[in-house]
N, C-alpha and C positions, 0 to 999 in steps of 0.2 A: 656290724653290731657285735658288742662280747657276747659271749657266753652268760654273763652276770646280770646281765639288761634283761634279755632273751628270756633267764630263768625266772628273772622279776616279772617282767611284762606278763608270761604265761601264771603265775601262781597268781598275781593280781586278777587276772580273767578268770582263776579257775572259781578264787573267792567268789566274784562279782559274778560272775553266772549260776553258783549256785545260791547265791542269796535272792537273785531273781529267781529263780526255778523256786526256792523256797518261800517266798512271798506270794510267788501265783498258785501254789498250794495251798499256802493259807485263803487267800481269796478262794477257792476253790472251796474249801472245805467253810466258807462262811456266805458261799454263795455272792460272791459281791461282785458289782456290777465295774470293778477298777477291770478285772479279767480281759473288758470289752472295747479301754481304752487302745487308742490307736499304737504308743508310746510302748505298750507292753505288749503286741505282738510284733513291734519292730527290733527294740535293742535288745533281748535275748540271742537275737540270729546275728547281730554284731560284735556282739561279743564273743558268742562260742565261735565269728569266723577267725576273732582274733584268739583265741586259745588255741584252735587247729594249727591256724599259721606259727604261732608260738610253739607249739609242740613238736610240727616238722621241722622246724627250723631249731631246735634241741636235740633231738632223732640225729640230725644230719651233723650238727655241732658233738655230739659226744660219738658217733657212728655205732650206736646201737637201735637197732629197727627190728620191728617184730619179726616174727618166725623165727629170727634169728638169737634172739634174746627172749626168754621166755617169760621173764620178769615184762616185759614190755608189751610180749603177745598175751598176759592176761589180762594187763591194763586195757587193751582195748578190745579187747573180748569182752571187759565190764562195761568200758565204753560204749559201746553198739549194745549191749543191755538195759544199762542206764536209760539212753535216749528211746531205744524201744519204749520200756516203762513210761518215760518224760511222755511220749506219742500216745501212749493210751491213759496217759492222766491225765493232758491239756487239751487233745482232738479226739481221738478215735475210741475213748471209752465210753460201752453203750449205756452205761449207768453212772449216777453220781458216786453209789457206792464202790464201785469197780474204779474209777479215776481216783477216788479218795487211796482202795489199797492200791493202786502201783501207785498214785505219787508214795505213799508210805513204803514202799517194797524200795523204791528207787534210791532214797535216805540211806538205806543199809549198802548198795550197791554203790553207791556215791564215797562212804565209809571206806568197803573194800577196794575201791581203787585207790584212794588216798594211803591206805596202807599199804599198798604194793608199794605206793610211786615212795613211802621212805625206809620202805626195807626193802624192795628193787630185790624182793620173791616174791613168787606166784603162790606160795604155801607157806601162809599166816598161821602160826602157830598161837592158838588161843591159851595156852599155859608158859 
């Protein structure tokens, strides 16, 4: 598979999983009972398996991997943040209002990784 497919295939999952991550938010924050449908606690985990596999398989296509690149080691240092957040805003948060700020924390975290991944540093200069 090129390189071009690869970098399509994963940007399309990256869109597509946070639009579901941001819709079950919204249901979140409106209390709505879509949350409980079978459909949305399935295809979120389909997708981000294909955004994972799409990312290793970029990692390996361009030979840069975390620790080693440190543009890459903060991406998923957000990553494993994000999803944290994502865990305590869709399962493990003991309050409504607690789920509501990390999904909200998680938006900003979602943000800084997308910055990293087009300026490929770990230190965003906000001026």
């Amino acid at each position: 598979m090129s390189y071009a497919l690869i970098k399509m295939i994963h940007v399309g999952s990256i869109i597509l999983s946070y639009l579901l991550f941001f819709l079950r938010g919204v249901w979140l924050i409106k209390d709505s009972d879509n949350l409980r449908q079978r459909w949305v606690k399935i295809l979120p985990h389909i997708v981000d398996t294909v955004l994972l596999t799409s990312a290793i398989a970029l990692a390996i296509i361009i030979q840069q991997y975390p620790i080693g690149d440190a543009w890459l080691t903060a991406k998923v240092v957000g990553l494993l943040f994000y999803i944290y957040l994502g865990m305590i805003a869709m399962r493990f948060g003991k309050t409504r209002k607690k789920k509501i700020i990390a999904w909200v924390a998680a938006q900003f975290v979602f943000l800084y990784i997308v910055l990293i991944a087009l300026t490929k540093s770990p230190v965003l200069s906000l001026f």
